[in-house]
N, C-alpha and C positions, 0 to 999 in steps of 0.2 A: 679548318679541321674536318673529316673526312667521317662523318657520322652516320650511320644508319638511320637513327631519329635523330630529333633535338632534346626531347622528353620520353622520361619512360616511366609513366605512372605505376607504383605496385598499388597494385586494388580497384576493383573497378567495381567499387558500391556507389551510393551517392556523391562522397566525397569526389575521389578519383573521378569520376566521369564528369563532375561538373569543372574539377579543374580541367580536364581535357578539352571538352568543351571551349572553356576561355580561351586556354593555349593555341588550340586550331582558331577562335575567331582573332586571335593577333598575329597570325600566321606562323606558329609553328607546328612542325610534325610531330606527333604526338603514338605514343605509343600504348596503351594503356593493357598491361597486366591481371587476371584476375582467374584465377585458381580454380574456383567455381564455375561448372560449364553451364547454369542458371541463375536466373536470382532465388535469395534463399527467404525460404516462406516462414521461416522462423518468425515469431512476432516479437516486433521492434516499436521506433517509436512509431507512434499513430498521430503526430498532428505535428507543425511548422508555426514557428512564428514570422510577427510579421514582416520582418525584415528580410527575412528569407522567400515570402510569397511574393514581397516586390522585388526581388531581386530576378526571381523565378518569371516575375509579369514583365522586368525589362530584356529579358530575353525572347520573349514573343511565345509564351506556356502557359498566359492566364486562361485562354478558354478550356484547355486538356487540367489544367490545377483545378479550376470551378466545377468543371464535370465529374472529378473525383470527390471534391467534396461536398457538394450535394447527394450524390450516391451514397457517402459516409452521413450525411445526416438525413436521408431517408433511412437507414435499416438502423439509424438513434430513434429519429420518432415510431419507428415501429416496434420497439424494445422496449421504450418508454410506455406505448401504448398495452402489449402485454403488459407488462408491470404493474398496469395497473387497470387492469380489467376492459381496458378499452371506453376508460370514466375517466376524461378530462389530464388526461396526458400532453395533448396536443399543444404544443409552444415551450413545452415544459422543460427546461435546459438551455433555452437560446440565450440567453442573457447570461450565459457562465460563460468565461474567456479562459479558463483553466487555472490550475490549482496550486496552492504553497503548500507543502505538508499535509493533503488534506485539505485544505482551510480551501473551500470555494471559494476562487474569483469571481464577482457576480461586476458587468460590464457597466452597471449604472453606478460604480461604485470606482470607474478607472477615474483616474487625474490625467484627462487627454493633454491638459497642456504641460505635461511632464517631455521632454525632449523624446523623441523616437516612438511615444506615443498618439501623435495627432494623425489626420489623414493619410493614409498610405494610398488615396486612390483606389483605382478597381479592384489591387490586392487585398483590401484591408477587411473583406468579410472571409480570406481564404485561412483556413485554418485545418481543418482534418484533413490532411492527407499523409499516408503511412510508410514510411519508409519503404516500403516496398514499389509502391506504385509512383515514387522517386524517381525511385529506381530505373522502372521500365518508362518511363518518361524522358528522364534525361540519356534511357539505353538509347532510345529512338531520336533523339536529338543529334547525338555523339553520330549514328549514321549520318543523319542527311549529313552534317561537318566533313563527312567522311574521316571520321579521328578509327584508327586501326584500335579496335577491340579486340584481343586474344584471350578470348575465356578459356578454361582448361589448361592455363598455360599459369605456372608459379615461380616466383622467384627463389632463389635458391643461396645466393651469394653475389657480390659485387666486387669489384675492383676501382676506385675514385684516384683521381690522384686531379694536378694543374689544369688540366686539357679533358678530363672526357672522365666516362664512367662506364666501365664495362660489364653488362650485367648479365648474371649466368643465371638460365630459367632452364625448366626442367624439358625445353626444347629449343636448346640451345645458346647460344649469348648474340646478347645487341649492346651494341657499343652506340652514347648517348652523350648528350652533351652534359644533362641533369637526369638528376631522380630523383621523385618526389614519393618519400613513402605513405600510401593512405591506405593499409594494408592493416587497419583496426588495432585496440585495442592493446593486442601481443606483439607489435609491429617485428617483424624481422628488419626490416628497415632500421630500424631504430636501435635495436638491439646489436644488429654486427658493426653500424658504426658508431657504437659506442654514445648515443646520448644520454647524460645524463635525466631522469625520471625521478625527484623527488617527491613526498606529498606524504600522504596520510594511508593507514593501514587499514582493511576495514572491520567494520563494528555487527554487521546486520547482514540478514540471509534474505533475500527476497526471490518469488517467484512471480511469472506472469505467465498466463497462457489461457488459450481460449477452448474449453470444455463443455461438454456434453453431460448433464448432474439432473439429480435429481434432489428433490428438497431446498430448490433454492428460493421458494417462497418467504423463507423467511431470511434471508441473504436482503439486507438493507442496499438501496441503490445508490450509489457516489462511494465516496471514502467515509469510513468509520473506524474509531478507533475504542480501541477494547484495552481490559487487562494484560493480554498477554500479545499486546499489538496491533497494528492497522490493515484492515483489507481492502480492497476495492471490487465493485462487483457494476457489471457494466464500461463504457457506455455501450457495449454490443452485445450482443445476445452470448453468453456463455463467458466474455470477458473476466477473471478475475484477476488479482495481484493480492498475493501475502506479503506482511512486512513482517519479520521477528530479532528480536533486540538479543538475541542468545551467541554473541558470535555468528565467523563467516562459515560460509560450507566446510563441513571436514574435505567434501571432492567435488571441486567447482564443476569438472568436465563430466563429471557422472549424468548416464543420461535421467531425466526427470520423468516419473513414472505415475502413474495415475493414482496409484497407492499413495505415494509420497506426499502428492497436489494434494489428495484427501485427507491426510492427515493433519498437512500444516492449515486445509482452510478450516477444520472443522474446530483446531486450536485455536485459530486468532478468533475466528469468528462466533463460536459455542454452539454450531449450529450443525445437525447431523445430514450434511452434504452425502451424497454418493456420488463419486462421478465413474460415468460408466464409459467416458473413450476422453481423448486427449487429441486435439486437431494442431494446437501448437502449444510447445512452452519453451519457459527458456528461464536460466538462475542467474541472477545478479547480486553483486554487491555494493557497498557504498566505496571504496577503496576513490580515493580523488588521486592522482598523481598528474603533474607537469612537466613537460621539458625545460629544461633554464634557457634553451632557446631551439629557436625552430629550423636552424641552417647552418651546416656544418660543411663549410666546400661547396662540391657540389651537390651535395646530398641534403634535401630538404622533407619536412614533415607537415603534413595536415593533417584535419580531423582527429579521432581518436589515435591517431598513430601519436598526436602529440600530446592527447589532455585524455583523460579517464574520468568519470565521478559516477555515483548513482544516478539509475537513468528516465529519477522522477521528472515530468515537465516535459518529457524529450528535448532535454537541452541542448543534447550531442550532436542530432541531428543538423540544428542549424547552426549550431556553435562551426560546426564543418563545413557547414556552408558559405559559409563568411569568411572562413581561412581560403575558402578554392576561391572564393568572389576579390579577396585581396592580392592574393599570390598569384592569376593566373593571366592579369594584364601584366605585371610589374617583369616577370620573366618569361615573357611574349613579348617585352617590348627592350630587354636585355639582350633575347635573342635576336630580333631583329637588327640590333644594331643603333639602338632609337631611347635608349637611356643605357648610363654607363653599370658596371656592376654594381654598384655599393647602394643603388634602390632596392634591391634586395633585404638588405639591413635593418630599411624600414616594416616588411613582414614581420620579423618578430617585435620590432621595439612597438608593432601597432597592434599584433593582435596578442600576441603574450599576456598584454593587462585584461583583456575581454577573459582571455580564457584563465586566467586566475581568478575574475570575480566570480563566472560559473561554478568554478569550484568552491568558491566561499558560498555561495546561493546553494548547492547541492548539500553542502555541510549543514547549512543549516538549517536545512527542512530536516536533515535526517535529526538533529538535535531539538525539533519542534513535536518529534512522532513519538522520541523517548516513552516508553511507558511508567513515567513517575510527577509527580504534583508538580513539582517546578515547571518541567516542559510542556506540561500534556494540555494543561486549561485551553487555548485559545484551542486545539485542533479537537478536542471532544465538543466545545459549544458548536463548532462550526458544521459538525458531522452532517451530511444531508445529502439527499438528491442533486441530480445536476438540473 
């Protein structure tokens, strides 16, 4: 068959590029799509688990993963050291491995011989690194691979049938053998061929964004939960997140304004915040949604393009990760001619169940933050410092 690529990725965030990645190291041509002619500075998740940083270390990226995150926990212990006068801050957070609902994870407290918990090797101290610096990590990967990047370049529509996929981008069409949409959230992908997305609706308004305030002395450092909800404040300097249990946005898209930020943290929190500039934000909700599966023909779904939930934990991050880590030997090596099609099949029947527990784990921290007696006990004891 007479293709232009063999793949043609829509998206080219972490997802999409680490599936490309694979795709070129099984040797296929790869084409990867993405709309944005930068990476986008918006604040996302900020930390990887661990499966994801040894996945990350068996591709030959532990030393450029390590350097990042040390960097992310120097300007922690310097945060931590404002915070507290620069009196015995120092170590103060190491021992957190990240959080349920609030409720710190403190690491002398893991059950390493739980399966996927024991050693992970060189990876297993890598944890802060931000979706963004993912990003430009794995951007720099995808070259040396030489996997074709066309940023500023979007998808617009497709054509699938037996033989091939012919996909119309806003410069032009490339005829492919697959398409894999990792095109977030709202996927278009997923949307014009039709996959089903069932799940749950959402209950809660949250914000994140990193701020420039005053009055935040008395802004408690970790997560805290309150009457009229849970905030978080740190682990960076100006870092906050509102939670509020009042319904979702009336206008998800509406841009988020410093007035607004002010408003909701001075409610959850009781505390008379100013903030005077806004450097990133961004609105989420809890809304969990799934595909019933991830492969339709030839048209296939990762990442968010196929699971949604609230984006406590950064689960998405590597929830996506593991989708590009399974799917991207299986149809590299479909393509070459070196497994038949119906390995394929195994993609969804393998990660399908990962990504429905995700979603039950997202649910139920949001059910743990509830502001009423039943829920609230364990996440108000726990409220603390990292």
């Amino acid at each position: 068959m007479d293709y232009d690529v063999d793949v043609v990725v829509a998206g080219g965030g972490p997802v999409g590029l680490m599936l490309a990645c694979e795709l070129r190291l099984g040797g296929a041509r790869v084409a990867v799509l993405e709309r944005l002619t930068e990476v986008n500075p918006t604040i996302k998740g900020g930390a990887i688990t661990m499966p994801s940083a040894e996945a990350l270390y068996r591709r030959g990226m532990l030393p450029e993963l390590a350097e990042v995150h040390r960097q992310a926990m120097d300007r922690f212990q310097a945060f931590m050291r404002e915070q507290n006068s620069g009196g015995g801050a120092e170590g103060q957070g190491l021992g957190i491995v990240g959080h349920f609902a609030g409720i710190m994870l403190r690491a002398n407290l893991v059950d390493r011989t739980e399966p996927g918990l024991g050693d992970a090797g060189p990876a297993a101290e890598i944890a802060f690194v931000a979706q963004q610096d993912i990003e430009r990590l794995l951007g720099g990967r995808a070259d040396e691979l030489g996997v074709d990047v066309r940023r500023g370049v979007e998808l617009t529509g497709f054509d699938a049938d037996d033989g091939a996929v012919t996909v119309r981008t806003s410069h032009g069409a490339v005829r492919a053998g697959w398409l894999v949409g990792c095109d977030g959230g709202r996927s278009a992908v997923r949307k014009l061929e039709g996959f089903d997305f069932p799940g749950t609706d959402p209950e809660i308004t949250c914000h994140q964004a990193v701020v420039e305030m005053t009055g935040a002395e008395g802004l408690k450092v970790g997560w805290t939960a309150t009457d009229t909800g849970v905030y978080a404040y740190g682990p960076m300097p100006g870092r906050v997140v509102t939670v509020e249990f009042d319904g979702p946005p009336a206008d998800r898209d509406a841009p988020v304004s410093a007035e607004d930020l002010q408003d909701r943290l001075r409610r959850v929190s009781g505390m008379d915040v100013t903030i005077t500039g806004v450097r990133t934000a961004t609105r989420f909700t809890d809304h969990a949604r799934q595909v019933t599966e991830y492969r339709k023909g030839r048209v296939l779904l990762a990442g968010d393009a196929a699971h949604v939930h609230s984006a406590f934990g950064s689960q998405g991050l590597s929830l996506g990760i593991g989708d590009a880590m399974n799917l991207g030997w299986k149809l590299a090596a479909v393509i070459g001619g070196r497994a038949p099609e119906g390995l394929l099949d195994t993609y969804t029947s393998e990660r399908l169940p990962v990504g429905a527990w995700v979603l039950d784990w997202t649910r139920a921290q949001v059910a743990a933050m509830r502001p009423d007696p039943q829920s609230r006990g364990p996440c108000e004891r726990s409220s603390a410092t990292w």
